[in-house]
C-alpha positions in Angstrom: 35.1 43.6 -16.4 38.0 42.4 -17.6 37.4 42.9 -21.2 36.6 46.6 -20.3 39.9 47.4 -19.2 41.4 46.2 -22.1 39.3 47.6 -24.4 40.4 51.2 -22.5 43.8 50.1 -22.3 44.0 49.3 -26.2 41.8 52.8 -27.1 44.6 54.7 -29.1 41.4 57.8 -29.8 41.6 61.6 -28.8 39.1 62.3 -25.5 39.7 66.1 -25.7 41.4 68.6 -27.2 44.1 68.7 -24.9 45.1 65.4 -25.5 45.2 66.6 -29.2 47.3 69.6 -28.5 49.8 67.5 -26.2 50.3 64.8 -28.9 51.1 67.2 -31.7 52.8 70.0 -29.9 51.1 72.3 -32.1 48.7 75.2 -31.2 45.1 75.1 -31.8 43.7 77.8 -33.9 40.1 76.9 -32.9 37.9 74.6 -31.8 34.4 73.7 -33.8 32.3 71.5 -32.1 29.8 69.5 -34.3 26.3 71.3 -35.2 23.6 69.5 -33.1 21.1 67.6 -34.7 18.8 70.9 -34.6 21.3 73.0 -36.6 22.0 70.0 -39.6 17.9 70.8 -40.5 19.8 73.7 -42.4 22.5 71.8 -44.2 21.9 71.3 -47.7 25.1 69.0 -49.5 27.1 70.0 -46.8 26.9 73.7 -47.2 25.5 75.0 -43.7 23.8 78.6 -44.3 26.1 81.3 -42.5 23.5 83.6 -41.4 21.4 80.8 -39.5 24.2 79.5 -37.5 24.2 79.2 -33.3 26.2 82.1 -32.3 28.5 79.4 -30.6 29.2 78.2 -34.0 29.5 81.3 -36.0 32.2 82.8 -33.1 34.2 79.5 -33.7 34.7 80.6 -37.1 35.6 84.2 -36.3 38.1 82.6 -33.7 39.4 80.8 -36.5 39.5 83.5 -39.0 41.3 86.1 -36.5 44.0 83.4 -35.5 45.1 82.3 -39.3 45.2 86.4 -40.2 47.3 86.4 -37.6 49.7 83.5 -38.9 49.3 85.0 -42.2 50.4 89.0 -40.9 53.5 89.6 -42.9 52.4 87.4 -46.2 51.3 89.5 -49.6 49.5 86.0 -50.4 47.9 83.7 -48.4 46.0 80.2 -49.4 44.1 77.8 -46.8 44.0 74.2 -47.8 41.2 72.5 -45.5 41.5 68.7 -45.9 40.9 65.9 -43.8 41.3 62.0 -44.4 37.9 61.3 -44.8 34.7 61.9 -46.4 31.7 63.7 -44.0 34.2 65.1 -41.4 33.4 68.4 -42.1 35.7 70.0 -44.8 33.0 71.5 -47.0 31.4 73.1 -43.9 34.7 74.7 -42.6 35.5 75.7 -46.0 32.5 77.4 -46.7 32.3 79.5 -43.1 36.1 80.2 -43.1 35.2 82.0 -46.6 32.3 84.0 -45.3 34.1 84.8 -42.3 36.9 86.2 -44.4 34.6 88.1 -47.0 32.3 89.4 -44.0 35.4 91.1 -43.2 35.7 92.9 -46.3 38.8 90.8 -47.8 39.0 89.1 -51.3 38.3 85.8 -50.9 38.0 82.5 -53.6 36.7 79.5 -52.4 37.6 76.4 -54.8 36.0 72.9 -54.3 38.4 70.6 -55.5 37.0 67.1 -55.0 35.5 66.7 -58.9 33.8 63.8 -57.8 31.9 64.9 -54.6 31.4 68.3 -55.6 29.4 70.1 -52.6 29.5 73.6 -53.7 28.2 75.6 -56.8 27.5 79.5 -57.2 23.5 79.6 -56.7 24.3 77.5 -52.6 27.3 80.0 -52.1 25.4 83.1 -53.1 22.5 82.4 -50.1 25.5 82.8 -47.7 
């Protein structure tokens, strides 16, 4: 018993977002849950397809997508870096809907994967979205 009040005392990990938000003082643009199990059956080298997407999923994106135009109103040019500090946390996937989300909408949108030695994306997986 003892043991598992130090192992919770010593836990320095997020529990929720708003111990996230309250830690960084910063707003959240959106929150994207992970795809269940169910919804990875899709994922080919880390490139979800759009169109299949829960609708819980997809509207995170939107969310996302409305709140950085918003940040971005009075810029003529605006670049999104995704990044993360780790492999498999998700950056190819966020990448990749953030883009659709943007060309659904009718703007003119690049999407360059950088990582030259994990390379997830290529034209003929980006043209299915």
């Amino acid at each position: 018993v003892g043991l598992a009040f130090a192992m919770e005392f010593i836990d320095n990990t997020f529990k929720n977002p708003g111990q996230i938000k309250s830690f960084l003082r910063l707003p959240t643009l959106a929150l994207i849950e992970q795809l269940p199990a169910k919804g990875r059956e899709w994922q080919t080298a880390g490139v979800q397809m759009a169109r299949e997407l829960p609708p819980t999923f997809a509207e995170a994106f939107r969310f996302l997508k409305t709140n950085l135009s918003l940040a971005a109103l009075n810029r003529r040019q605006t670049t999104f870096l995704v990044t993360s500090t780790g492999s498999g946390e998700g950056k190819t996937t966020v990448a990749v809907h953030l883009a659709a989300a943007f060309a659904r909408e009718g703007r003119e949108t690049l999407l360059v994967d950088l990582d030259l030695t994990h390379l997830q994306l290529s034209i003929s997986k980006l043209c299915a979205i």
